[in-house]
C-alpha positions as CSV (number, residue, x, y, z in Angstrom):
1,X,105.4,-156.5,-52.4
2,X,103.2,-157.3,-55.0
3,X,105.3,-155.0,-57.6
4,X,108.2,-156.9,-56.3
5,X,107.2,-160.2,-57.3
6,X,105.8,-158.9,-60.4
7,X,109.1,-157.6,-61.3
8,X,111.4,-160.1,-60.0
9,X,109.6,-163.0,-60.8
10,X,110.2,-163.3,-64.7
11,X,113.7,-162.1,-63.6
12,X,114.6,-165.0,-61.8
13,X,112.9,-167.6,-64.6
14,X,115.1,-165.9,-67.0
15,X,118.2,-166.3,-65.2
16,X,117.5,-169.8,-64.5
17,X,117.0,-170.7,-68.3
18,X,119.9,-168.8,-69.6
19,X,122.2,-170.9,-67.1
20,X,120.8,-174.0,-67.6
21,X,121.2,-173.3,-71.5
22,X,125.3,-171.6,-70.9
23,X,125.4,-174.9,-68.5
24,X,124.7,-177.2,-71.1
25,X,126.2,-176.1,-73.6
26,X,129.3,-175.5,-71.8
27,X,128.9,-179.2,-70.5
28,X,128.2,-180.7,-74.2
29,X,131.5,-178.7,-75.2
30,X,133.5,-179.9,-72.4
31,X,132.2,-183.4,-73.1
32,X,134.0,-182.7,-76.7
33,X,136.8,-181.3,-75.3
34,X,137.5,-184.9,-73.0
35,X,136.4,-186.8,-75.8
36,X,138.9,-185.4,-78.3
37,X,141.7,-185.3,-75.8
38,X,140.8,-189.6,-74.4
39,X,141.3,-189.7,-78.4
40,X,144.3,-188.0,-78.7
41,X,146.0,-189.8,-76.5
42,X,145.0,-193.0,-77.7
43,X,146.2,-192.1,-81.1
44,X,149.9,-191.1,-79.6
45,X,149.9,-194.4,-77.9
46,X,148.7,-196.5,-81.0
47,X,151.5,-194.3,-83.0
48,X,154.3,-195.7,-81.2
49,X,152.7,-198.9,-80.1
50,X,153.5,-202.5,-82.1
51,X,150.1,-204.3,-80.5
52,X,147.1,-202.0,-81.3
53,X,144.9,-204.3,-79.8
54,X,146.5,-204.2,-76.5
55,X,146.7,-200.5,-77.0
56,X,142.9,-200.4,-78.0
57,X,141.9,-202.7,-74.5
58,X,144.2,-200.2,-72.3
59,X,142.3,-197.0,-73.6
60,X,139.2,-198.9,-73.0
61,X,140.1,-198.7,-69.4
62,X,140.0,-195.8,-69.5
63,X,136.8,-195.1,-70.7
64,X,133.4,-194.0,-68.2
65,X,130.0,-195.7,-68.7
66,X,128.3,-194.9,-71.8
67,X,131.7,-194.4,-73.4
68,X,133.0,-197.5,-76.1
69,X,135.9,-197.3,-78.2
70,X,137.1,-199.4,-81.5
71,X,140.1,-199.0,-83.9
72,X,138.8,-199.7,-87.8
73,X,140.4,-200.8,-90.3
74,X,139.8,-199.1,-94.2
75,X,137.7,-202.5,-95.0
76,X,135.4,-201.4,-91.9
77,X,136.6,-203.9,-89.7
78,X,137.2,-203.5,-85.8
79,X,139.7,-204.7,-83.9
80,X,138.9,-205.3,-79.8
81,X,137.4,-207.6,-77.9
82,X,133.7,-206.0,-78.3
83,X,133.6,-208.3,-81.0
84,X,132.3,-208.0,-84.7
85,X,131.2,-204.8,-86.3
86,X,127.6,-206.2,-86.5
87,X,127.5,-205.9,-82.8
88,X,128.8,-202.6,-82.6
89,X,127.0,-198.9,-84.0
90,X,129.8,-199.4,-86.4
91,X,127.2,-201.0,-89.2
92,X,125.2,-197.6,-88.7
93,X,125.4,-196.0,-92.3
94,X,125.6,-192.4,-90.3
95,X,128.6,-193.8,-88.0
96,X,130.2,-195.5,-91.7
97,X,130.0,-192.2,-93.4
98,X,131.8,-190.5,-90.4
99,X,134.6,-193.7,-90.1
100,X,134.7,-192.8,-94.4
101,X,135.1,-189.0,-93.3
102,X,137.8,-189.6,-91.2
103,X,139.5,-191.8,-93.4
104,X,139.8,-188.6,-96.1
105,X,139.9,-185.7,-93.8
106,X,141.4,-186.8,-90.8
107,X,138.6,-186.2,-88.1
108,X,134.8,-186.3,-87.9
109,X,132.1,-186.0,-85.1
110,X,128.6,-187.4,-85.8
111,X,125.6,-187.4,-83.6
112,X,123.9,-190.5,-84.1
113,X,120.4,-192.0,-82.6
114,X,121.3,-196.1,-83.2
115,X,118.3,-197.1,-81.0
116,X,114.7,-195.0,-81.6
117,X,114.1,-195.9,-77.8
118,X,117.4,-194.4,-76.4
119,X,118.6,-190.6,-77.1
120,X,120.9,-190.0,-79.6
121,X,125.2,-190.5,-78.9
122,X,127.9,-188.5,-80.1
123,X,130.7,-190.4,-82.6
124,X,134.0,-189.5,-82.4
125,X,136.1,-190.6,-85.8
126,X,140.0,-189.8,-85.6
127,X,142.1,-191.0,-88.2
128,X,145.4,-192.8,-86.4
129,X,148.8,-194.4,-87.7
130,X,149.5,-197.9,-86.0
131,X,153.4,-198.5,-85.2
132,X,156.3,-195.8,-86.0
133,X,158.0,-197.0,-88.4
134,X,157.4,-196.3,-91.8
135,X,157.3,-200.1,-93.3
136,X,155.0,-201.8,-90.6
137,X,153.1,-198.6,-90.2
138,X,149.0,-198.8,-90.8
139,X,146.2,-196.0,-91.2
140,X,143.5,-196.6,-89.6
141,X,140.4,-194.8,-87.7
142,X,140.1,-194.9,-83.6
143,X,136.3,-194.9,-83.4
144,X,134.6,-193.4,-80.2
145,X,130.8,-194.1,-79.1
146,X,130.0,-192.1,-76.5
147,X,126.8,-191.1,-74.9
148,X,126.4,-187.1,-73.6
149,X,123.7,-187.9,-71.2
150,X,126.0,-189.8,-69.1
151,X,128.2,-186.9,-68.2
152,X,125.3,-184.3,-67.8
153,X,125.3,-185.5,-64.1
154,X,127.3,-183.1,-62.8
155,X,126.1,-180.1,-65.2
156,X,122.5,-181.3,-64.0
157,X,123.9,-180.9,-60.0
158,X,125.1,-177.7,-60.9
159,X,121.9,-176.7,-62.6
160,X,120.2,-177.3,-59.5
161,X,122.5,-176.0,-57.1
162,X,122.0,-172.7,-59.1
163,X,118.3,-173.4,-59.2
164,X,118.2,-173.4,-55.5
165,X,120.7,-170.8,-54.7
166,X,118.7,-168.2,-57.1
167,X,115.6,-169.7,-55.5
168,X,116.9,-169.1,-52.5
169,X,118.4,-165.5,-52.8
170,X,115.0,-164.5,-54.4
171,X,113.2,-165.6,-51.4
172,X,115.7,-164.0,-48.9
173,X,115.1,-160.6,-50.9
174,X,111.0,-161.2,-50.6
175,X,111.6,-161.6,-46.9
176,X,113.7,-158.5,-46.5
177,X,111.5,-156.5,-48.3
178,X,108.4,-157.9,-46.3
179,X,110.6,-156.7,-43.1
180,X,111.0,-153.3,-44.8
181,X,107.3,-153.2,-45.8
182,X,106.7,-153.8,-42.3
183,X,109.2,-152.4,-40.5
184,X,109.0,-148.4,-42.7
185,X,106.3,-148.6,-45.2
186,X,103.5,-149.7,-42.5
187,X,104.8,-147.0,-40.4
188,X,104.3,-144.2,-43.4
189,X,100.9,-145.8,-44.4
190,X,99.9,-145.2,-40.3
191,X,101.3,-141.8,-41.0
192,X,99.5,-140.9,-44.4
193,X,96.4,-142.4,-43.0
194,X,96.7,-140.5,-39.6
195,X,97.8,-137.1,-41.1
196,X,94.5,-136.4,-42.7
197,X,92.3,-133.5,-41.8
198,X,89.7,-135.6,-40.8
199,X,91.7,-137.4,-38.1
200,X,91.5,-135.8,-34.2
201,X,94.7,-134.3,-33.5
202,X,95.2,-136.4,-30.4
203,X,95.1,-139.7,-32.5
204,X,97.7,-137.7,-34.7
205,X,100.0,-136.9,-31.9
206,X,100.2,-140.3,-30.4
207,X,101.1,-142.1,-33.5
208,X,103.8,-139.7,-34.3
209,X,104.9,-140.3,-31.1
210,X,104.9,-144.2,-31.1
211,X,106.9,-143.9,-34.1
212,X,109.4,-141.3,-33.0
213,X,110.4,-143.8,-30.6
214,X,112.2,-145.3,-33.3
215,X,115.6,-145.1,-34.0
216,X,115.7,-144.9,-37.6
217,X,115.2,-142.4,-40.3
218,X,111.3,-143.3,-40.1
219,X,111.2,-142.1,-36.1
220,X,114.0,-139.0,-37.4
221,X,110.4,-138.2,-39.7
222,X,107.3,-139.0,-36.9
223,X,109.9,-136.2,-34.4
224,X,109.9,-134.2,-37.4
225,X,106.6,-134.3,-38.1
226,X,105.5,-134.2,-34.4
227,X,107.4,-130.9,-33.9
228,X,105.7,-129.7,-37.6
229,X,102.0,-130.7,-35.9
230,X,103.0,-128.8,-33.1
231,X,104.1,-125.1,-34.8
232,X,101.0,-125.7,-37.6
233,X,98.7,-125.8,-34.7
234,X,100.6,-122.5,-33.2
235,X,99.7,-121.3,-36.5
236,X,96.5,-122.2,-36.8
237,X,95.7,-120.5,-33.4
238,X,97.2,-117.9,-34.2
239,X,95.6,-117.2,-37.6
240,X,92.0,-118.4,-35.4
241,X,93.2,-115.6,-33.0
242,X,94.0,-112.8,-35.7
243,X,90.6,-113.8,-38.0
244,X,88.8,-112.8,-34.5
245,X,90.6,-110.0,-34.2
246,X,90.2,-109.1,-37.4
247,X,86.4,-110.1,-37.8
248,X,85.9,-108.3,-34.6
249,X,87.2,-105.3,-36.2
250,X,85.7,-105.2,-39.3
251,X,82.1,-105.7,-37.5
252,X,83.1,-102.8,-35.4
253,X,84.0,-101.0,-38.0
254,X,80.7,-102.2,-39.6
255,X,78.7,-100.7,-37.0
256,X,80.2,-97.6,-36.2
257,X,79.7,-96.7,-40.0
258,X,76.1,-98.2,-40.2
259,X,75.3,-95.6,-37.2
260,X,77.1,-93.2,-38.3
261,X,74.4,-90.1,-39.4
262,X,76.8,-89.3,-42.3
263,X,77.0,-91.0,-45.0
264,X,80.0,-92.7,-46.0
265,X,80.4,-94.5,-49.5
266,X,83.9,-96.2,-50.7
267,X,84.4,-96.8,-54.5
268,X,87.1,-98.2,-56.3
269,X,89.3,-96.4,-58.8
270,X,86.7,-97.1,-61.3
271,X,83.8,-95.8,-59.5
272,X,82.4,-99.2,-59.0
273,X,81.0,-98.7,-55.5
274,X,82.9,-101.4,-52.6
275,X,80.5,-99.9,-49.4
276,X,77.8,-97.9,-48.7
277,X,76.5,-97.2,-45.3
278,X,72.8,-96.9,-44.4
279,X,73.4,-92.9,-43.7
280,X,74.6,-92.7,-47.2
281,X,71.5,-94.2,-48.7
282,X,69.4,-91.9,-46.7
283,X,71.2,-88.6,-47.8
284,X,71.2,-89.6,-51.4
285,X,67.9,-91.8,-51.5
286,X,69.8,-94.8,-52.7
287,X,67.5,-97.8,-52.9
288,X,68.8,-100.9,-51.8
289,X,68.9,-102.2,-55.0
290,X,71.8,-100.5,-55.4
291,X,74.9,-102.0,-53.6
292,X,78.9,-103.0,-54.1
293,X,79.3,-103.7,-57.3
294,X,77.2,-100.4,-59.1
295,X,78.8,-97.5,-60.5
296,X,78.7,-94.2,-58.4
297,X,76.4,-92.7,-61.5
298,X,73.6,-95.6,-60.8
299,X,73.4,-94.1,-57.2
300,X,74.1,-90.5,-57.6
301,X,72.1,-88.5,-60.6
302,X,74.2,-85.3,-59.1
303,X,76.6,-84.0,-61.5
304,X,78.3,-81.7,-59.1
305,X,78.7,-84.7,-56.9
306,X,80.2,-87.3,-59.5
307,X,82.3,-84.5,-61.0
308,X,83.8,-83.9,-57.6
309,X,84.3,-87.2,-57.0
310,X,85.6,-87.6,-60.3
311,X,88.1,-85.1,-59.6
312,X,89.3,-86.2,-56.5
313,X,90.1,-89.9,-58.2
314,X,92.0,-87.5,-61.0
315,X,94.2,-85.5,-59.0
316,X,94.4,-87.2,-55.5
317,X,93.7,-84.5,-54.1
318,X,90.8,-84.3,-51.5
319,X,87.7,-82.4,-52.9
320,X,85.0,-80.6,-51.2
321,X,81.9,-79.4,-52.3
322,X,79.0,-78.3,-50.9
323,X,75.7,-78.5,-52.6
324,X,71.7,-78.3,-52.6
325,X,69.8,-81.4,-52.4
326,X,67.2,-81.3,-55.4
327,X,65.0,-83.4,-53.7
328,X,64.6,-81.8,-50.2
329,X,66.3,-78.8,-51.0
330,X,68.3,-79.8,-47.7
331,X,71.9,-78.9,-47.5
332,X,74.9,-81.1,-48.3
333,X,78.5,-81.1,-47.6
334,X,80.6,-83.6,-49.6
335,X,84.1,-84.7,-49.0
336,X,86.2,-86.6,-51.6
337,X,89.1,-88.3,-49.9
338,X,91.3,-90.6,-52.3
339,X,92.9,-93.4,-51.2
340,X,96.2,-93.7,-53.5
341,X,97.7,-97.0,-52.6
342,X,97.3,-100.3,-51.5
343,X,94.5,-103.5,-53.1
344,X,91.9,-101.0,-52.4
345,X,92.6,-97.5,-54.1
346,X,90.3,-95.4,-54.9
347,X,88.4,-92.8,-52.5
348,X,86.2,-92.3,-49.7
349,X,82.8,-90.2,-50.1
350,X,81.5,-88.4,-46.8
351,X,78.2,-87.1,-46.7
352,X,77.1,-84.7,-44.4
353,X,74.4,-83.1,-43.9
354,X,74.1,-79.4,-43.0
355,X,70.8,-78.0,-42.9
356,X,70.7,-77.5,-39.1
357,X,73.7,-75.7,-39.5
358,X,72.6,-73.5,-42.1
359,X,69.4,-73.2,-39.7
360,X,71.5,-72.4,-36.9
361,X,73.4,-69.7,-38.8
362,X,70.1,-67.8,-40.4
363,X,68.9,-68.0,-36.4
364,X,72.2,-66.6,-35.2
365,X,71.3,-63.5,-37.9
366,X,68.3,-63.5,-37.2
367,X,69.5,-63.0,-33.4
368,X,71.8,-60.5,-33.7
369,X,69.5,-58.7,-36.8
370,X,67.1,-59.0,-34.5
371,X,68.8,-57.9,-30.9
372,X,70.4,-54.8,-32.6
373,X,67.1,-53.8,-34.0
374,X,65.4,-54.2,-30.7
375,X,68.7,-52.2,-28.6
376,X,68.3,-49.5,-31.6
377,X,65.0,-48.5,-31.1
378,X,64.5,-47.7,-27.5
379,X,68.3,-46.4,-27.6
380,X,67.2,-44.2,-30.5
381,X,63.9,-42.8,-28.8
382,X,65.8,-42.3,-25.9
383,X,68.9,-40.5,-27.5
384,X,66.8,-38.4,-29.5
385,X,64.6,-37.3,-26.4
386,X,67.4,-36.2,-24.7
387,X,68.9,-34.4,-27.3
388,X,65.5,-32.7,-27.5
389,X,65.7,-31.9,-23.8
390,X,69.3,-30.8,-23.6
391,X,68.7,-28.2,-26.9
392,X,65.8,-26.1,-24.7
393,X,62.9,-28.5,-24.3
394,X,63.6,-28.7,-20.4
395,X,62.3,-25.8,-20.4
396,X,59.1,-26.2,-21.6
397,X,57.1,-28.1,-18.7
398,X,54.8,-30.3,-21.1
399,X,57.8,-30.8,-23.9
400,X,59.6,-32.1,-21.0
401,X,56.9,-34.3,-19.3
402,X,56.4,-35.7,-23.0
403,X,60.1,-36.2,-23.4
404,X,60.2,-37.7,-20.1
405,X,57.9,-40.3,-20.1
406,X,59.0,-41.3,-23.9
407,X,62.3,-42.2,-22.0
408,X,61.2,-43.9,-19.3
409,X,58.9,-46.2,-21.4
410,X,61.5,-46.6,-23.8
411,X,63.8,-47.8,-20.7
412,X,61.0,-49.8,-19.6
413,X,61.0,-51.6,-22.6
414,X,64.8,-51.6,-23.3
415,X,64.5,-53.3,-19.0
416,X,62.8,-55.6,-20.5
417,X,64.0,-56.8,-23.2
418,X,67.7,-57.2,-21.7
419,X,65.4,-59.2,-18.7
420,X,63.8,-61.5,-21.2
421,X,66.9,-62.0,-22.8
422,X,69.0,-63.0,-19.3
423,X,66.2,-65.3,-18.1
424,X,66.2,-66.9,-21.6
425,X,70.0,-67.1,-21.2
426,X,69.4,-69.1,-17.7
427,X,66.8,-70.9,-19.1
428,X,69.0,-72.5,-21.7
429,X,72.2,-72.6,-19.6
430,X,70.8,-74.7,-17.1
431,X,71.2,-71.8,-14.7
432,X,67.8,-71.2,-14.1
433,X,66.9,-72.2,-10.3
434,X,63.5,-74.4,-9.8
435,X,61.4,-74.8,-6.9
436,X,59.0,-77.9,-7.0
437,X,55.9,-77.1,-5.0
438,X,52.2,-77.7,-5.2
439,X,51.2,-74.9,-7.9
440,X,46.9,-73.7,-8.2
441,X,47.0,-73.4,-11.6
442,X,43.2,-71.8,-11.5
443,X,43.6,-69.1,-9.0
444,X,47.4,-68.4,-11.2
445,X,45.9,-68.4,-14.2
446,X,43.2,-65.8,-12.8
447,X,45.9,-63.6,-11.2
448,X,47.4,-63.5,-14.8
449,X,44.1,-62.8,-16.5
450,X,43.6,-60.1,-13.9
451,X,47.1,-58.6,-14.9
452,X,46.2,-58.5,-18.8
453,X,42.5,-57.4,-18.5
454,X,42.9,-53.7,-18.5
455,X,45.1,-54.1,-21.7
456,X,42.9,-56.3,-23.3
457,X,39.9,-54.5,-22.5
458,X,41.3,-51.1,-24.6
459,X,42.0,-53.6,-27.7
460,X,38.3,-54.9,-27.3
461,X,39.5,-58.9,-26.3
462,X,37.5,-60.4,-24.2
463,X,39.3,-62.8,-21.8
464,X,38.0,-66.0,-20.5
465,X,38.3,-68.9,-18.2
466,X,37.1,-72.3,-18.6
467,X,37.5,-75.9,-17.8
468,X,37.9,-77.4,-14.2
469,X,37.7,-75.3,-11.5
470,X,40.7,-76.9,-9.0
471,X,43.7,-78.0,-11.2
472,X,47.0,-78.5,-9.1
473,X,50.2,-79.7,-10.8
474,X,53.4,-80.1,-8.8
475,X,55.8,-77.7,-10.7
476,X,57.7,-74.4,-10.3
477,X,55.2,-70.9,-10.1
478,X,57.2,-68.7,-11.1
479,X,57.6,-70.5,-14.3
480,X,54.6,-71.6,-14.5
481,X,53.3,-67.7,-14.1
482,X,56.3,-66.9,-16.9
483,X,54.7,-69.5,-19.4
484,X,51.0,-68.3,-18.9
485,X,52.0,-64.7,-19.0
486,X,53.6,-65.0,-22.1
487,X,51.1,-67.1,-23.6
488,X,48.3,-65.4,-23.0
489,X,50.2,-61.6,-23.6
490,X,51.6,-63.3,-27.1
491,X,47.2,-64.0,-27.3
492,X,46.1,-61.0,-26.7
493,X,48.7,-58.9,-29.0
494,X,47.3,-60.9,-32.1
495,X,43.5,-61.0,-31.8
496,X,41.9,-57.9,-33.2
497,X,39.5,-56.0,-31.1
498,X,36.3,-57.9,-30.4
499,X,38.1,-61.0,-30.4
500,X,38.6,-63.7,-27.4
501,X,41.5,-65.2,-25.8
502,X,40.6,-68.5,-23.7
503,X,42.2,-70.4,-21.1
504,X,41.5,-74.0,-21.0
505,X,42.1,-76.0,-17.8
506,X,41.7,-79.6,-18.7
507,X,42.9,-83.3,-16.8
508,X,43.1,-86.7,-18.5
509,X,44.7,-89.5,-17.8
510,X,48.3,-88.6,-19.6
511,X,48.3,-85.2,-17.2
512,X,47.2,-81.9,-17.0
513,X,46.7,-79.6,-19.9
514,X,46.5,-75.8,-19.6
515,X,45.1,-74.2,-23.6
516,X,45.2,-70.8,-24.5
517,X,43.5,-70.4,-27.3
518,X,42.8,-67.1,-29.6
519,X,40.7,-66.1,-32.5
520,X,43.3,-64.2,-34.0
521,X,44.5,-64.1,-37.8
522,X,46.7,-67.7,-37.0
523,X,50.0,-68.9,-38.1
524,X,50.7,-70.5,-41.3
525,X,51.3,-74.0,-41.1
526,X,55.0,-73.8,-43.0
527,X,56.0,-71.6,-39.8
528,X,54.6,-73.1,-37.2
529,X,58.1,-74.9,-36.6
530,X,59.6,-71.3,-36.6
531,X,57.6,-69.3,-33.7
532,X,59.9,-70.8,-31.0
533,X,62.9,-69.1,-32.3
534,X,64.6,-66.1,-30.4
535,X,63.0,-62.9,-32.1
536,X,61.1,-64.4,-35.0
537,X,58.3,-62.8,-35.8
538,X,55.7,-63.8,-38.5
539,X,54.6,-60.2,-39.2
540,X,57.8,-58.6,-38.2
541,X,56.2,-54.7,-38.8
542,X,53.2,-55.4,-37.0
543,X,54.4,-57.2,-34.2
544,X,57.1,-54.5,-33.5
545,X,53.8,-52.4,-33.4
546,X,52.0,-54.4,-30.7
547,X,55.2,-54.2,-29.0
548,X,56.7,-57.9,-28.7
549,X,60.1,-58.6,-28.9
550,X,60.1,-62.0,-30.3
551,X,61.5,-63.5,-27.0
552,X,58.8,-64.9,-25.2
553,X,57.8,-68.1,-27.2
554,X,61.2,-68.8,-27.1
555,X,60.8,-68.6,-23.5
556,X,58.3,-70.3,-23.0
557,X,59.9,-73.0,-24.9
558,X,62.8,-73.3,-23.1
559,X,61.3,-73.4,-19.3
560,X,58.6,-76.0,-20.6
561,X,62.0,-78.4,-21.1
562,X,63.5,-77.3,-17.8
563,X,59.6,-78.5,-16.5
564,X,59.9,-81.8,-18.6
565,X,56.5,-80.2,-19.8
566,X,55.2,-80.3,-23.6
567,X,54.0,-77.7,-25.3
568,X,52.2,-77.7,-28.8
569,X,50.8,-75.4,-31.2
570,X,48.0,-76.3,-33.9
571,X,46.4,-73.0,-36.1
572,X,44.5,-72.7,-38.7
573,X,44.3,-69.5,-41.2
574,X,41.8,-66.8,-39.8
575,X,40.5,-69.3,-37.5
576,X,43.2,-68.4,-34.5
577,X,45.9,-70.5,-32.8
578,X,46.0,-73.0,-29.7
579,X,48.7,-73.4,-27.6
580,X,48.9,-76.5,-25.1
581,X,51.0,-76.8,-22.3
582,X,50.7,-80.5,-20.8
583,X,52.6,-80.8,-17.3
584,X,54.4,-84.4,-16.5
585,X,54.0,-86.6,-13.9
586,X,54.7,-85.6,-10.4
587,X,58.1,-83.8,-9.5
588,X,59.4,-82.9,-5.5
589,X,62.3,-81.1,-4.9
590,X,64.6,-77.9,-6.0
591,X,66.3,-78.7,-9.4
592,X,68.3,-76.8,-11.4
593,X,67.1,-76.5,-15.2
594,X,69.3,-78.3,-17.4
């Protein structure tokens, strides 16, 4: 509205004062025009006319007010019944100059002020021949006084019929725009202001639905914009819905790498890392200073590594290595997977670590290194007996009794060892059948003392028994028997003669303990992790000597996890070794180990 008026406003002022100016001009012209016509025709009259001053008092009939008419001779006299030319504007030396004008030229229009109080009138001066024929014929000059204001009435009626009418039509466009202000524009402000972000989508959709009531181009907009509001919320849900999703899987994804034991690092095609999961910084000892962002070499001083990696970027072809960590001397496998498309290119790093493998596989050699040694021997004694026996030693009664009882240890040991080996076998299977029952582990461990005293007494060991004198644990005995057999067999093997091998029974408030402890040469402290494994040895010659097969630690490790029991070992260098067997809590029942 207000840049309406602003524009409008001068328009309309300007209009009104160029008509009024076309208006009067146009009027003052016409007001010539009748003036020189009245004159005209007075001059055709007076032409043919024998009484001028009859001629001169008809045209003054004619005349409106403010209009006066005289007929002057060349001595400036005027005929008519206004009377002398001192009462008329005739004595007016501008009015004589335009009567002398005429005289020589024929016409002349002066505008002349004879009053200073009234405005200034307009003289008229046609030069005129009285009578037609050529004798009695006179020149002289029709004089016309008239006064323009009088016949600006109807000029000024018209001026202010156009004054109102443009008044009017101006104030009739105000109002219609006013209507459309109100009518569109209010609408579109309630939309503009309504249609912010800030605004409750409920307020939203009730405007718009006020105003697409409407029958009009602004109501064609609020349906429009309704059914807009409507498929932006759809949107919005479903972008809220998909960001979940999304965020959900990312998180998942998150976690499953942050748990993940291998390590897992993603880099960009220029190295620069992008992610690095906690299993990576682990393997590789990756601070956490280091993060997205750092080059591969600021986490990685391996140049194996990079140059795999390297590679991999290179060809895009996955790369493997596997490599030697300097710092743990632990075992590494890398995989170099590049990723050749897509806004994040470059490659995946996977980290894995192998050392248990590798640990594994020595044990596996050791195993079967180990089995076929201890098959080979007895087999060996035992073929080579026989072979003694079938070339002529049967007949020799002591070469034969010699030969004899060589094979039937030998078969006793070979029983055993293939008996060790199948109860180990259960053991670790889960085969291995348990009966829960109250177990005296004094009186067993005396029956099993009993068992191992003659060969302890010809290597010189003394064996004892100490510690409390009733200790019951609820458990299986036969196992508990194989675990104290072994224990104390594996004790008495490695003390030299004049040595002792002690059995400890001891009760405290986390359970019952059962020690066997020796004052043999002991177990260095970088193998101590080692003894539990199927046929290790520490002195492999001397313990195939004393006769063990490097079974029955592994044994006894095995049925102390079917027992839920704990076993643990401390020694010291020429001091001896301790091993502790601490039972759990109460257990009822058959169960089978697993």
């Amino acid at each position: 509205m207000g840049l309406y008026v602003l524009l409008t406003l001068p328009a309309v002022i300007g209009l009104l004062a160029t008509l009024q100016a076309q208006l009067s001009v146009q009027a003052a012209a016409q007001h010539q025009q009748q003036v020189r016509t009245l004159m005209q025709t007075a001059a055709d009259r007076l032409k043919a006319a024998h009484d001028s001053a009859e001629i001169v008092q008809s045209v003054r009939q004619w005349l409106t007010a403010g209009q006066q008419v005289w007929l002057v001779n060349r001595d400036g006299t005027a005929e008519g019944p206004a009377g002398a030319p001192d009462d008329a504007p005739l004595s007016d030396v501008t009015v004589a100059s335009g009567i002398r004008a005429a005289f020589s030229q024929g016409e002349s229009v002066r505008s002349v002020r004879t009053d200073p109080a009234r405005s200034e009138v307009l003289v008229s001066c046609l030069r005129v021949t009285v009578g037609s024929d050529a004798v009695g014929s006179d020149v002289r000059v029709l004089v016309m006084v008239s006064d323009p204001a009088m016949s600006m009435g109807q000029t000024q009626m018209i001026n202010s019929l156009t004054f109102r009418a443009v008044v009017f039509t101006w104030l009739t466009g105000t109002l219609c725009l006013a209507i459309v202000t109100v009518g569109v524009v209010y609408p579109l402000q309630m939309m503009s202001l309504k249609l912010r972000a800030s605004v409750q989508r409920e307020d939203r959709d009730d405007m718009l639905l006020n105003v697409s009531d409407r029958h009009d181009e602004v109501g064609a907009v609020a349906s429009a914009l309704y059914q807009l509001e409507d498929e932006l919320q759809d949107r919005i849900l479903g972008l809220e819905r998909v960001g979940r999703e999304a965020s959900a899987s990312v998180n998942l994804l998150t976690a499953v790498l942050e748990s993940m034991m291998e390590g897992v690092i993603a880099i960009d095609q220029q190295q620069k890392i992008v992610f690095i999961n906690p299993g990576a910084r682990r393997l590789l000892s990756v601070g956490d200073v280091i993060g997205p962002g750092h080059r591969l070499y600021e986490a990685v001083r391996i140049p194996a590594f990079l140059e795999t990696v390297e590679e991999s970027l290179k060809s895009g072809i996955m790369q493997s290595l596997e490599y030697r960590s300097p710092r743990d001397q632990s075992y590494h496998v890398l995989v170099a997977i590049p990723i050749l498309k897509g806004p994040h290119a470059g490659a995946v790093v996977v980290v894995r670590d192998i050392t248990d493998v590798r640990r594994l596989e020595a044990m596996r050699r050791d195993f079967v290194s180990g089995v076929s040694h201890e098959l080979k021997t007895p087999l060996t004694v035992i073929q080579a007996c026989t072979e003694t026996l079938l070339n002529g030693a049967m007949d020799d009664p002591e070469a034969s009794g010699r030969f004899l009882r060589q094979i039937d240890q030998q078969s006793e040991r070979l029983l055993q060892l293939i008996m060790s080996m199948l109860q180990l076998a259960r053991v670790e299977t889960g085969n291995e059948i348990l009966h829960i029952t109250e177990v005296p582990v004094h009186e067993l461990v005396d029956d099993v003392l009993r068992d191992f005293r003659t060969v302890a007494n010809s290597r010189s060991v003394t064996l004892r028994l100490t510690g409390e004198d009733v200790l019951i644990v609820r458990s299986d005995e036969q196992a508990v028997r194989t675990i104290l057999s072994n224990l104390v067999d594996n004790a008495v093997k490695h003390t030299d003669g004049g040595g002792t091998v002690t059995v400890d029974l001891r009760t405290d408030l986390k359970g019952a303990c059962v020690t066997v402890r020796d004052t043999g040469e002991g177990i260095p402290e970088e193998l101590l992790e080692r003894i539990f494994e199927r046929f290790y040895r520490v002195e492999r010659d001397r313990s195939r000597e004393r006769g063990g097969s490097g079974l029955g630690l592994a044994i006894v490790k095995h049925l102390c996890q079917a027992l839920k029991a704990n076993i643990s070992v401390r020694s010291r260098m020429g001091e001896g070794s301790e091993f502790t067997v601490r039972f759990p809590a109460e257990r009822t029942g058959s169960f089978r180990a697993g």
